[in-house]
BAZA-72458 format. One record per residue (C-alpha): x, y, z. Coordinates in steps of 0.25 Angstrom, whole numbers, plus 5000, padded with zeros to 4 digits. Each point is the difference from the previous one (the first is absolute). Layout:
BEGIN
<<X,Y,Z>>
...
This chain:
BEGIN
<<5427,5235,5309>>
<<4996,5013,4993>>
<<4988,5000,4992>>
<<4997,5011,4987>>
<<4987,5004,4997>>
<<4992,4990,4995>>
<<4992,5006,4985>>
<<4989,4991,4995>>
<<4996,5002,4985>>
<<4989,4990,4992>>
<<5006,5002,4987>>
<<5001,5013,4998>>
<<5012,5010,5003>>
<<4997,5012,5008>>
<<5009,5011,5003>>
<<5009,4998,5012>>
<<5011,5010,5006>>
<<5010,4999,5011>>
<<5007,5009,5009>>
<<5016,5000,4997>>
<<5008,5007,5008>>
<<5006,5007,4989>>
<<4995,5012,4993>>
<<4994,4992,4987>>
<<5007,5004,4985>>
<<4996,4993,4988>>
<<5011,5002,4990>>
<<5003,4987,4994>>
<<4990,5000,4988>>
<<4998,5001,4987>>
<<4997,5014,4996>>
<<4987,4998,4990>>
<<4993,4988,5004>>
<<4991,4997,5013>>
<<4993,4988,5003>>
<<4985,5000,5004>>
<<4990,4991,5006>>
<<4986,5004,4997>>
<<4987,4995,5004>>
<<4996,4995,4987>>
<<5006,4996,4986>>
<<4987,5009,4994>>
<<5007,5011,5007>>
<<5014,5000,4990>>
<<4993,5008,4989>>
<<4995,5012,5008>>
<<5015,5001,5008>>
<<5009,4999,4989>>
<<4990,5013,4994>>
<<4998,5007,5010>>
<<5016,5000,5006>>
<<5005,4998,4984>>
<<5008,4988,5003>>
<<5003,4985,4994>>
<<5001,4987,5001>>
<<5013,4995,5002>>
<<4995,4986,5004>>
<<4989,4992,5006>>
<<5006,4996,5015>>
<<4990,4992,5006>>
<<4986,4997,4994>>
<<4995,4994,5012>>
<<5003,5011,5008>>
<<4997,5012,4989>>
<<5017,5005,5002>>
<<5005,5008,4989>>
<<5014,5006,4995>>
<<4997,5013,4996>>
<<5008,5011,4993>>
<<4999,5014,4998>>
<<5008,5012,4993>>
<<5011,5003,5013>>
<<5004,5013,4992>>
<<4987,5005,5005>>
<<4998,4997,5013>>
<<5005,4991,5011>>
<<4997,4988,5006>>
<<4995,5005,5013>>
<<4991,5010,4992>>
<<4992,4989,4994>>
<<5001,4990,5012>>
<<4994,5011,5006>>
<<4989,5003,4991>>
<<4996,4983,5001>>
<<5000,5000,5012>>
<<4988,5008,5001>>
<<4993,4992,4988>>
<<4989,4992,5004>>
<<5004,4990,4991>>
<<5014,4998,5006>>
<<5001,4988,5012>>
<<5016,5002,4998>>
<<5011,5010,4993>>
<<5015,5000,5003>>
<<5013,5001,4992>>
<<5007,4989,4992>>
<<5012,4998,5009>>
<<5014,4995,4996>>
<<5002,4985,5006>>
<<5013,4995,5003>>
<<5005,4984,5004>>
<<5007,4999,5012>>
<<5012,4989,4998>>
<<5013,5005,5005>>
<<5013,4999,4990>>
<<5005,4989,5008>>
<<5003,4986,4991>>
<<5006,4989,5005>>
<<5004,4988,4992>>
<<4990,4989,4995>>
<<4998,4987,5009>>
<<4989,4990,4999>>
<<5002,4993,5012>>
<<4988,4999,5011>>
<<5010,5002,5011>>
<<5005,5012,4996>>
<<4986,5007,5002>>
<<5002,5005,5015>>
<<4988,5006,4999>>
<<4992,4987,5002>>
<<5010,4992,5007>>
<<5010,5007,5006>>
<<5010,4990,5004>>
<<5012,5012,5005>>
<<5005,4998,4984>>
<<5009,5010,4996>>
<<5001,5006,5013>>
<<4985,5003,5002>>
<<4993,4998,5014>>
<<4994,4986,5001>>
<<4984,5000,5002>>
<<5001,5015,4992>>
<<4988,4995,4991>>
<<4986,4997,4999>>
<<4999,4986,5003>>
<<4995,4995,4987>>
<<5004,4986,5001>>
<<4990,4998,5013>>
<<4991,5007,4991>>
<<5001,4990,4990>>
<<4996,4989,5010>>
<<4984,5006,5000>>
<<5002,5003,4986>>
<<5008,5003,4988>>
<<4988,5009,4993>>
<<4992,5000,4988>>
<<4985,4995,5003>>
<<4991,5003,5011>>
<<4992,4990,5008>>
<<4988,5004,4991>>
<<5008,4997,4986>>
<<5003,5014,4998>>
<<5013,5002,4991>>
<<5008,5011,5007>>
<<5005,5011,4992>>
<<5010,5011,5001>>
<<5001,5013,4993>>
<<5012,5005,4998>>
<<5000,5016,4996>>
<<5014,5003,4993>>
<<5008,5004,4987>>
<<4996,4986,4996>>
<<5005,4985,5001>>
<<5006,4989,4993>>
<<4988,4991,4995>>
<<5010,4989,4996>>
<<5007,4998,5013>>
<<5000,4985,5003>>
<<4998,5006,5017>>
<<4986,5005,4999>>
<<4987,4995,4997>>
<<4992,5011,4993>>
<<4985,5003,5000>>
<<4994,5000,4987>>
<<4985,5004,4996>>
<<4996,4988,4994>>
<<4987,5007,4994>>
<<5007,5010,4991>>
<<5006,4995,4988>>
<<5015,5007,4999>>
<<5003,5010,4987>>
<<4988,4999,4994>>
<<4997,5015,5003>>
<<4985,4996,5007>>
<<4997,5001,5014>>
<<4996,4988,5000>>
<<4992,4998,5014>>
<<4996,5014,4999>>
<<5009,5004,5012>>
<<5004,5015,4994>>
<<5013,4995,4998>>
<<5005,4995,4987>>
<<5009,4987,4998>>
<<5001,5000,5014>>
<<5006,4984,4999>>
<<5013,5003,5009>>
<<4995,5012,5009>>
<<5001,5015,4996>>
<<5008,5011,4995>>
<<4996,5013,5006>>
<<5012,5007,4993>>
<<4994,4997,4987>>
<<4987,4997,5003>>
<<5002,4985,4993>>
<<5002,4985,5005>>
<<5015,5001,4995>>
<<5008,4997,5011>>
<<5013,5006,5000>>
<<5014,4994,5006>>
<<5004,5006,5013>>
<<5010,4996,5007>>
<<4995,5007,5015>>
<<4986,4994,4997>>
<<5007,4985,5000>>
<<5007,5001,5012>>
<<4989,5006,5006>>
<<4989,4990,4995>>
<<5011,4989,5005>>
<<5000,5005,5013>>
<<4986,4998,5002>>
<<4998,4989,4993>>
<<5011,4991,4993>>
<<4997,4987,4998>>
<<5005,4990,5013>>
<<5005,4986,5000>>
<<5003,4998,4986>>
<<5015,4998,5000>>
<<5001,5014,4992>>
<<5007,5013,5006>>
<<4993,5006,5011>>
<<4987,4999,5008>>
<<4988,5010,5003>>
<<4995,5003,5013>>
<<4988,4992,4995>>
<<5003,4990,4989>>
<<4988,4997,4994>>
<<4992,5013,4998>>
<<4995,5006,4986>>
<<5007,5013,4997>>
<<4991,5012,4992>>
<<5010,5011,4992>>
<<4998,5013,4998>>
<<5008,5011,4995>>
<<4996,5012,5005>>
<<5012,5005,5012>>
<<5005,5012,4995>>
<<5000,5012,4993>>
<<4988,5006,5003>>
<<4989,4998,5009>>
<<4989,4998,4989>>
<<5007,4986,4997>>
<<4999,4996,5014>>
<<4986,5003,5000>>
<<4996,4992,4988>>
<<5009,4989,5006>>
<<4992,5000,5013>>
<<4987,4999,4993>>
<<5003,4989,4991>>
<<5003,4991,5012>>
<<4987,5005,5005>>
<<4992,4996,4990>>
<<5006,4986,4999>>
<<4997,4997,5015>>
<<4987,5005,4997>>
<<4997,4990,4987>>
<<5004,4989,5009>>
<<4991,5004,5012>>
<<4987,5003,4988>>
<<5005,4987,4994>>
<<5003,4990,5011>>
<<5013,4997,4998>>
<<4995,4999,4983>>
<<5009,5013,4995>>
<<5009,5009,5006>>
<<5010,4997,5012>>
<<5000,4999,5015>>
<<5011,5011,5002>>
<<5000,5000,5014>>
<<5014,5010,5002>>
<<5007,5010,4990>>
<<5013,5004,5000>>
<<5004,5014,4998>>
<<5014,5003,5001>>
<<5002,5014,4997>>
<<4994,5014,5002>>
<<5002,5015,5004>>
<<5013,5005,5009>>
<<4992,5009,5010>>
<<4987,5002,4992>>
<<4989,5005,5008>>
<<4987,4991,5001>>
<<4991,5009,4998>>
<<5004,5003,4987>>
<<4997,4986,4995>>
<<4986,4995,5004>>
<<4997,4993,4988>>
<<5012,4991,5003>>
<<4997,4997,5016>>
<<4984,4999,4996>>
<<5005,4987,4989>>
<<5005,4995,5012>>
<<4989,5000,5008>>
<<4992,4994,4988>>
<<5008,4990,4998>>
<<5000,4996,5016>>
<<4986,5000,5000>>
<<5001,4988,4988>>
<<5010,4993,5012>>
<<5012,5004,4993>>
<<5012,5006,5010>>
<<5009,5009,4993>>
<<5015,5002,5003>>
<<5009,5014,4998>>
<<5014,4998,5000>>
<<5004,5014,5010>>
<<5012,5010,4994>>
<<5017,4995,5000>>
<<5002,5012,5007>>
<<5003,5003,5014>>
<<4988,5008,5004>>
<<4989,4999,5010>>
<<4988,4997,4990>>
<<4989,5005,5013>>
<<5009,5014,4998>>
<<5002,5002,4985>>
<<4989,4992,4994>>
<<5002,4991,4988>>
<<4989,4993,4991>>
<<4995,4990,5000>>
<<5005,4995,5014>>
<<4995,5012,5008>>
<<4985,4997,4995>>
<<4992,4998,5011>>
<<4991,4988,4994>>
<<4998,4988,5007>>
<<5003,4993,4988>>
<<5014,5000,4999>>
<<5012,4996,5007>>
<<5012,5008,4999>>
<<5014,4995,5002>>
<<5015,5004,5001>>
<<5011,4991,4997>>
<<5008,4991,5010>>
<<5015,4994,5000>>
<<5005,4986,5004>>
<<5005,5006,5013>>
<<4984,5003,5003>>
<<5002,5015,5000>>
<<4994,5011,4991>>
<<5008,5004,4988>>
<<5006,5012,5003>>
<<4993,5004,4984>>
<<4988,4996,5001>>
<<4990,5010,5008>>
<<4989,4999,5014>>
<<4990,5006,5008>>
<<4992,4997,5010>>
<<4987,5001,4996>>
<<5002,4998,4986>>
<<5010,4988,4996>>
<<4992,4986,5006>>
<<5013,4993,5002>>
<<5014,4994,4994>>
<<5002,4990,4989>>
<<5013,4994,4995>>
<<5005,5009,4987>>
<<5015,4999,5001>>
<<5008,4992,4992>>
<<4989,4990,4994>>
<<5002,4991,4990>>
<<4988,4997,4991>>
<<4998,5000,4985>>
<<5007,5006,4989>>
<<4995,5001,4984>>
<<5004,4986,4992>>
<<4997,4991,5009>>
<<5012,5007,5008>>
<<5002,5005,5017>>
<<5006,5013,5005>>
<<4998,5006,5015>>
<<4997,5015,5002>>
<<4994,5008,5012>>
<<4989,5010,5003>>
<<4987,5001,5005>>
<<4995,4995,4987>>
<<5006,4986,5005>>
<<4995,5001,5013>>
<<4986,5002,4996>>
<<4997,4989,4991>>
<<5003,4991,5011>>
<<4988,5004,5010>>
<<4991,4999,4986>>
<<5006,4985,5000>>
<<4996,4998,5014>>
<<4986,5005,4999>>
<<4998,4990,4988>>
<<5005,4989,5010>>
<<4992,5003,5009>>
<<4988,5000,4992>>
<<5005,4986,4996>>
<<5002,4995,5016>>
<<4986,5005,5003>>
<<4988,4990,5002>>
<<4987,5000,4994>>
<<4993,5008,5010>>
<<5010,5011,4999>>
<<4998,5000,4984>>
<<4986,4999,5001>>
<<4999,5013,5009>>
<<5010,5006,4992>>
<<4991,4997,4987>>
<<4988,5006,5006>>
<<5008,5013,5008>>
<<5013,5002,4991>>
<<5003,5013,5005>>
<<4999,4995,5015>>
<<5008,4988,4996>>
<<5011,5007,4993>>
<<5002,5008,5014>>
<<5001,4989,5007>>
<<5011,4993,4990>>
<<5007,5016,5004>>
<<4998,4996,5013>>
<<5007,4986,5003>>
<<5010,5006,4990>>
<<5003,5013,5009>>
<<4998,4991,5013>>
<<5009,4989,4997>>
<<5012,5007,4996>>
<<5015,4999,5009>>
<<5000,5013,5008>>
<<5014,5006,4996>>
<<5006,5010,5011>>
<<5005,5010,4985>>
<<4985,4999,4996>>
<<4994,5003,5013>>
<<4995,5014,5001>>
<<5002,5004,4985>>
<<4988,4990,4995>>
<<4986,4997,5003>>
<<5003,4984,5004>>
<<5014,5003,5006>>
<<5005,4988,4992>>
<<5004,4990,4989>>
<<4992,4991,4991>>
<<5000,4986,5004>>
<<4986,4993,4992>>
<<5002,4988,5010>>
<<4997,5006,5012>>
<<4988,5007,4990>>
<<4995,4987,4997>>
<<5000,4995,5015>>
<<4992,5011,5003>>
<<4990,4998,4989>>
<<4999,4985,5003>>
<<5000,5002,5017>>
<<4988,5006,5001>>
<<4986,4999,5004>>
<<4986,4997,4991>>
<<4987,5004,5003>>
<<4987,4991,4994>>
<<4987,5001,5005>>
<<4987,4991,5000>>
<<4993,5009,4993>>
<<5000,5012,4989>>
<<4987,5005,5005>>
<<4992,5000,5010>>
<<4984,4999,4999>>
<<4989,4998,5011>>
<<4985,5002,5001>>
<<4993,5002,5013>>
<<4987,5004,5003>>
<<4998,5013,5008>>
<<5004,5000,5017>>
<<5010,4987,4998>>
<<5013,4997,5003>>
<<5009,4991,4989>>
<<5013,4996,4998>>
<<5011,4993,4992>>
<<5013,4998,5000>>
<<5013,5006,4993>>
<<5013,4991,5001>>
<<5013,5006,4996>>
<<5011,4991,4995>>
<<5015,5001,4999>>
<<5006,4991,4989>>
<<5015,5009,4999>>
<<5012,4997,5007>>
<<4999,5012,5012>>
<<4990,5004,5010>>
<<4988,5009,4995>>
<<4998,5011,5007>>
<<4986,5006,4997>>
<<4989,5010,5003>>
<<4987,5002,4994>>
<<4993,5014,4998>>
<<4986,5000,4997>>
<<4996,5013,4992>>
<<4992,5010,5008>>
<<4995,4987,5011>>
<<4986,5000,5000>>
<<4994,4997,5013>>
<<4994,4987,4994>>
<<5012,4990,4995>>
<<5011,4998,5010>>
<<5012,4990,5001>>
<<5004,4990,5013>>
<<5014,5007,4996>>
<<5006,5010,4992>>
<<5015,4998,5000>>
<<5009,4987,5002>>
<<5012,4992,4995>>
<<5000,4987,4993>>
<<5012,4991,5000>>
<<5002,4993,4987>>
<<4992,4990,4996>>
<<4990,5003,5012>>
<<4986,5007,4999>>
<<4991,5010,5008>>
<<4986,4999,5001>>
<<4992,5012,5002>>
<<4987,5002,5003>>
<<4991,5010,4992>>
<<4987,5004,5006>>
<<4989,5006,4993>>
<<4989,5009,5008>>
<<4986,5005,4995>>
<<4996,5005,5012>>
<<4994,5016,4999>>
<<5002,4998,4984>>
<<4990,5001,4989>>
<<4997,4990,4987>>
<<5011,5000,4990>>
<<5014,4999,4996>>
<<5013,5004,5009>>
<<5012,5001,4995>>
<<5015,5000,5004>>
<<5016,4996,4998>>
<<5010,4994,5007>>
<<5013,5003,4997>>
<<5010,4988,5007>>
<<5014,5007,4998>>
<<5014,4996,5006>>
<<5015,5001,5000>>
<<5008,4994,4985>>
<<4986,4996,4996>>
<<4990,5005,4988>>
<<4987,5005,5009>>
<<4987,4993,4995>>
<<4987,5008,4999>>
<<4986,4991,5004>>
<<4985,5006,4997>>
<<4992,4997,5011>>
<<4986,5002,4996>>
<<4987,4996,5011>>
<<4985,5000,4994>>
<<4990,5003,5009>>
<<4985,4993,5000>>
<<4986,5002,5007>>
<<4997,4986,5004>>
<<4984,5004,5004>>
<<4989,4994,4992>>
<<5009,4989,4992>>
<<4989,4991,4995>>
<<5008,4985,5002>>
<<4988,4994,4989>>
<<5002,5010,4988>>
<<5009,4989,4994>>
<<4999,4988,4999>>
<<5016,4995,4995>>
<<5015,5004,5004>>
<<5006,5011,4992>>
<<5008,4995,4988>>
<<5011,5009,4996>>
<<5011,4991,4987>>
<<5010,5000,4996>>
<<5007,5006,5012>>
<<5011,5005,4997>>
<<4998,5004,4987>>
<<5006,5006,4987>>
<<4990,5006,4993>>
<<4987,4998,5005>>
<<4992,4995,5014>>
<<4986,4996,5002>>
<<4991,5002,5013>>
<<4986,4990,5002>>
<<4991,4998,5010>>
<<4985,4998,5000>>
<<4988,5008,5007>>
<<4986,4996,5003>>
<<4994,5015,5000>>
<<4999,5010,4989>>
<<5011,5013,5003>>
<<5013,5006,4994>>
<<5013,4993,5002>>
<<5013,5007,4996>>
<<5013,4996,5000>>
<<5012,5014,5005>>
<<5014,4997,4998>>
<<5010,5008,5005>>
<<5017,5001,5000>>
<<5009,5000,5012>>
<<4998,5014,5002>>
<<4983,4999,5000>>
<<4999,5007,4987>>
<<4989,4993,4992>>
<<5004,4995,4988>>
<<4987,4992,4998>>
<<4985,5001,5001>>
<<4989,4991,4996>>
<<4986,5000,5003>>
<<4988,4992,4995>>
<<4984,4997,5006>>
<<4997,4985,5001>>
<<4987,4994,5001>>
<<5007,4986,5008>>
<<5007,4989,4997>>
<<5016,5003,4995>>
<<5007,5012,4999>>
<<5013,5001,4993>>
<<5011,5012,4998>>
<<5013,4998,4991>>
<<5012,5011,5000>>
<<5006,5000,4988>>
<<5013,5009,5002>>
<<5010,4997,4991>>
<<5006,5015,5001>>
<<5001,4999,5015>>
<<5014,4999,5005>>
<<5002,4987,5008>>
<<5001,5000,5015>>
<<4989,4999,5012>>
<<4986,5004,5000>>
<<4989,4999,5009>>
<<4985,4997,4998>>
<<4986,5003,5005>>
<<4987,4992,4996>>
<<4987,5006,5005>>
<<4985,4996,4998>>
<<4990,5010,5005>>
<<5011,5008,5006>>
<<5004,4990,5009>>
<<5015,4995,5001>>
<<5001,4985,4993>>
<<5013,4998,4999>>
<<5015,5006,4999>>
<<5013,4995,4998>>
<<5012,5004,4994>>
<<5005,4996,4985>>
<<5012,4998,4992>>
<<5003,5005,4986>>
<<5011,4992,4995>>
């Protein structure tokens, strides 16, 4: 399967551009406004003086994005993009473009019947081809959505003209900490009355009725198995509206910041504000836009991924190859995003709905879909705007199917859990001979075969985090590294030692482990041809459909000549161990000297250092380290520059 390039961001957006094979027009704007990113909110005063702009509106705090606007009699846009791009202040600058949806014209007749939506049971009704559909009901055995392993409730963001907040099918997000129409921002969110989502067309919480926005949010995510209508690809899941899908591309940008900063609340708060968006739907965009012209749109993706949130494009109802003529945003080449073309119940590609090989991930059902109307009503349309929201469906149900261990890694490496929800999606899907050759996967959606993939494979523990061991000088040590495999497939691994210093070593440095089974490896430390002190290295155990795990090895070495056995006179105390906020180390001596305690991290730096002169009898140390982050640390007690102790201690 083809890969695309793979863009890493921490929370911030940088500029990213791509070669289309097209010669690059940017025509589609509006004359008279550009939008700006710059590096930082004090920097709006000098640009708007300097260049003799305004502020149209504030786009994204967070990220210091601005709707600018200028006199267009004047000059031109690509003059002044011109001009900030050389502006030191300037991170970003492009045109505001025009946004369109994507929903073809077609409108078939309501029907609220389970069994007329081919595209999760295809059964051969109406004439369709039986097994044409993403195998939601073996789905549904593993889960029908909503909550992870860790208690997590799952949302989805729906990017669109708006939604239907009283539809009886969905189950609607809602920010508990702001206190609707009162005109405060309550949790202080930069977002006010942000109660039901938000409103990027108007900058508000209002909500506005849309009839493309309902069918696309029941798609994803209508409530299942409640004797009502239809069912979502994943019944339970918490759905996040935002209007902001069309028009121009300023809107799209505020609406991709606002999910940001929900994700983020809930990632600052523990799960106390915000919302644990882990896919957003985007069903509309640019017919042959050219992504370079739009960085600040694919650099929001890649933020948003590196939170652990995937984001969808729905490609072009057109018959075009996207890899040839471009189009935005599914020709962006972020990592972030998965792009999708629409899919009938005959398992071939519309013959409206666009490809390319490098640039469309794979085929979704979007023809003929019967979903939700406004009023508590149902109708069926087609494009690759109903296509799209059924992949953001299945990467909440896989988020759902996943187990702890995967939640817990995806908590603490979002971004690389988020690619891996990509991957299993990508992976999993039913290669179609229409799709082969014009997309990245060669196939169709299908999220049971995704969550057999996630759930069929292998999982890497250890016995150990950290490795730590003293020796004195010209000896041999060693100690033992078991790897274990508690998945459900063979773990192939190999371990890399950075740089492999002559003095550690392993019995073996690649294997397999069926499941359930171990491996015990042998370490072995040398101080031979070494002097006194701390050594230092990693281990990096890596191996196929598992998340590598890095281990500090660390190895103190000691001159053993002319330690006195009769300096003390009592074994070496060290309480409580481990600790929370403080520890103690005692023992006694019979002689007058200095005694001093080091205390140093897993990577030898010294984050403590006591010493004292003692006539005889105790001596005592306490670390008091409330601002230390918790974790491993180890310790060195001396008296008279002899070694009287080490060990290693937990901070809890």
């Amino acid at each position: 399967m083809k890969i695309k390039n793979t863009l890493f961001l921490l929370l911030a957006i940088f500029y990213v551009s791509t070669s289309i094979s097209q010669i690059s027009t940017d025509t589609d704007f509006i004359s008279g406004e550009v939008i700006v990113q710059l590096r930082s909110a004090k920097a709006i005063p000098a640009v708007l003086t300097n260049y003799n702009l305004s502020t149209k509106h504030t786009l994204s705090e967070r990220f210091n994005i601005y709707l600018l606007e200028f006199d267009a009699e004047k000059r031109t846009n690509s003059t002044l993009i011109s001009l900030l791009k050389d502006d030191l202040f300037v991170v970003n600058v492009q045109n505001n473009h025009n946004i369109s949806l994507r929903e073809s014209n077609e409108t078939l007749p309501n029907d609220s019947l389970f069994g007329d939506q081919w595209s999760l049971l295809n059964t051969g009704q109406a004439g369709g081809t039986p097994g044409a559909d993403i195998d939601a009901p073996l789905a549904w055995d593993f889960t029908t959505g909503g909550i992870t392993a860790l208690g997590d409730t799952i949302v989805v963001a729906i990017v669109d003209g708006g939604t239907d907040l009283n539809h009886e099918e969905l189950d609607f997000w809602k920010n508990h900490n702001e206190i609707p129409n009162n005109s405060i921002d309550d949790d202080n969110n930069g977002y006010v009355d942000d109660y039901d989502g938000w409103n990027a067309y108007n900058h508000s919480g209002n909500i506005p009725l849309n009839v493309h926005g309902v069918h696309v949010c029941g798609i994803a995510g209508a409530i299942g198995n409640n004797n009502v209508g239809i069912s979502g690809v994943n019944w339970n899941v918490k759905t996040l509206p935002i209007a902001g899908s069309s028009t121009y591309e300023s809107i799209v940008v505020e609406a991709l910041s606002y999910i940001f900063v929900v994700r983020e609340r809930y990632d600052q708060t523990n799960g106390a504000e915000g919302a644990f968006v882990v896919a957003q739907n985007n069903s509309f965009g640019v017919d042959k836009g050219q992504p370079e012209n739009f960085p600040i749109w694919e650099a929001m993706y890649d933020s948003l991924g590196q939170l652990g949130i995937l984001s969808m494009g729905a490609t072009a109802n057109r018959d075009w190859d996207i890899d040839s003529v471009g189009d935005v945003p599914t020709a962006f080449t972020t990592d972030y995003m998965i792009s999708v073309t629409n899919t009938t119940k005959f398992d071939m590609r519309n013959s409206s709905a666009a490809y390319g090989d490098t640039t469309i991930d794979l085929g979704a059902p979007g023809t003929t879909i019967l979903s939700l109307g406004l009023n508590n009503t149902y109708r069926s349309s087609t494009g690759t705007s109903m296509a799209t929201p059924h992949v953001t469906g299945a990467a909440a149900l896989l988020m759902a199917a996943a187990d702890s261990t995967f939640i817990a890694n995806y908590k603490s490496n979002p971004s690389q859990g988020a690619l891996l929800i990509k991957e299993y999606i990508l992976n999993g899907v039913d290669t179609l001979p229409d799709l082969m050759g014009i997309t990245v996967s060669g196939g169709r959606l299908n999220i049971y075969n995704s969550i057999m993939l996630m759930l069929s494979t292998p999982e890497l523990t250890t016995n150990v985090d950290s490795v730590y061991i003293e020796l004195p000088l010209n000896y041999v040590g060693t100690d033992t590294l078991i790897i274990t495999n508690s998945g459900n497939d063979t773990l192939f691994y190999s371990i890399i030692i950075n740089d492999q210093p002559d003095w550690f070593s392993l019995s073996q440095y690649n294997g397999n482990v069926f499941e359930g089974e171990s491996d015990s490896i042998i370490m072995q430390f040398d101080s031979h041809s070494l002097d006194t002190g701390f050594y230092d290295c990693i281990m990096l155990i890596e191996g196929e459909d598992i998340e590598g795990k890095s281990i500090p090895v660390q190895m103190f070495v000691y001159d053993d000549v002319g330690i006195q056995n009769n300096i003390i006179e009592s074994s070496v105390r060290v309480f409580p161990n481990p600790f929370k906020s403080s520890v103690a180390f005692s023992f006694d001596v019979v002689e007058i000297g200095e005694a001093s305690v080091e205390i140093f991290d897993q990577f030898g730096k010294m984050v403590y250092n006591k010493k004292n002169i003692v006539t005889s009898g105790n001596v005592h140390f306490s670390w008091n380290n409330t601002e230390t982050p918790k974790g491993i640390y180890f310790y060195r007690l001396s008296f008279r520059e002899n070694l009287i102790s080490s060990g290693k201690l937990v901070k809890m």
